[in-house]
C-alpha positions as CSV (number, residue, x, y, z in Angstrom):
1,X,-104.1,-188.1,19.2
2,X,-107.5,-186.1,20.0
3,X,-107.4,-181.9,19.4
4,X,-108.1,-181.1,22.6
5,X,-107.9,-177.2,21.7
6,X,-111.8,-175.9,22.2
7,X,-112.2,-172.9,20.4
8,X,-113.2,-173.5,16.9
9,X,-110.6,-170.6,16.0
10,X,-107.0,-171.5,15.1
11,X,-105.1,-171.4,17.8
12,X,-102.7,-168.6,16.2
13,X,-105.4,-166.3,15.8
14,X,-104.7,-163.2,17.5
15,X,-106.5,-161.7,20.3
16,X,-106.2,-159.0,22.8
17,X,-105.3,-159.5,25.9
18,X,-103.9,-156.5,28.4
19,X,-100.5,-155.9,30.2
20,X,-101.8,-157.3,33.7
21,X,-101.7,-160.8,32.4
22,X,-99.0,-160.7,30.2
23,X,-96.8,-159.1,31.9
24,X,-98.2,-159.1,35.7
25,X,-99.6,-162.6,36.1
26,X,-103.0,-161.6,36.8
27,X,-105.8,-163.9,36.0
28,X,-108.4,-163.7,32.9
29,X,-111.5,-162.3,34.6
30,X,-113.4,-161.2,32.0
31,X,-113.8,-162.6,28.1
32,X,-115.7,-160.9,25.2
33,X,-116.0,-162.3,21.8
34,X,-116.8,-159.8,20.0
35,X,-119.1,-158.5,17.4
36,X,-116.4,-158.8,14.6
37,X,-115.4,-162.1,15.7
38,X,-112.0,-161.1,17.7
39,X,-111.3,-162.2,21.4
40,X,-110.4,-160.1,24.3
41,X,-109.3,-162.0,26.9
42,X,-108.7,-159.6,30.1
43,X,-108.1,-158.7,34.3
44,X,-111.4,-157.1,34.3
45,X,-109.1,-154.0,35.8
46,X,-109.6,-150.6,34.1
47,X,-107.3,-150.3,30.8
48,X,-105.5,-147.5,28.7
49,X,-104.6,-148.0,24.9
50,X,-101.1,-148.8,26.4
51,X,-102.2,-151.8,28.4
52,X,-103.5,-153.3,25.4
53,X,-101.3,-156.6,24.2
54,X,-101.7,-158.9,21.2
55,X,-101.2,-162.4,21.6
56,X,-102.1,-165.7,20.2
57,X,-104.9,-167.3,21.7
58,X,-103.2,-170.7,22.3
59,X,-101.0,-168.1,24.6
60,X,-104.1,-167.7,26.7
61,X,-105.2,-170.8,26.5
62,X,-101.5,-172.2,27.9
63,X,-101.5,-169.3,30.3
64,X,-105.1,-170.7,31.9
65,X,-107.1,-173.7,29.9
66,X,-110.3,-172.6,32.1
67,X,-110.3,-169.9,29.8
68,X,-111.8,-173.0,26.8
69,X,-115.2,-172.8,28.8
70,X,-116.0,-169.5,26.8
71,X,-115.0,-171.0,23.7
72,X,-119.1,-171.1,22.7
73,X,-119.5,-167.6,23.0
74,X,-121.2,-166.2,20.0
75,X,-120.0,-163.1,18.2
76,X,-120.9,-160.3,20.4
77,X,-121.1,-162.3,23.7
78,X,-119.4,-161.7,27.1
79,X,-118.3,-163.7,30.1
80,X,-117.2,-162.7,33.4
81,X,-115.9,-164.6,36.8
82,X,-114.7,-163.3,40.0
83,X,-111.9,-165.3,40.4
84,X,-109.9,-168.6,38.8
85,X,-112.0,-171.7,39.9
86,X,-115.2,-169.5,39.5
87,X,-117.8,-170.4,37.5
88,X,-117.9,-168.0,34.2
89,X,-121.1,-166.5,34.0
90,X,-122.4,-165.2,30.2
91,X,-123.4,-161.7,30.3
């Protein structure tokens, strides 16, 4: 059987994610991969510390595969959409 998983991280690998998906059902908006190599995966909605959630990022990627486009960001790379279905577009 082919890995179909696209990010070359494990898929336990924790990244950040915010309350408004987790807990909300909002959609993933807005993706960074950051300088330091960790993931945010976010609403693109304004966040305190408390919104922040940690998850694995085969979580995301069950919660919405579309997220697997961004798996080529670089370290220190963003991508943004408006919507689910949208195309992401590298900041």
């Amino acid at each position: 059987m082919k890995n179909t998983f696209p990010f070359a991280d494990s898929p336990d690998v924790a990244v950040f994610t915010c309350c408004h998906i987790t807990d909300e059902g909002e959609p993933v908006l807005y993706v960074s991969h950051d300088d330091d190599g960790y993931w945010q995966f976010l609403c693109g909605g304004h966040h305190s510390n408390e919104d922040a959630r940690l998850v694995s990022l085969q979580y995301i990627y069950k919660l919405d595969n579309t997220v697997g486009e961004t798996a080529e960001l670089g370290d220190g790379q963003s991508a943004e959409r408006s919507a689910v279905g949208e195309k992401w577009v590298v900041l």
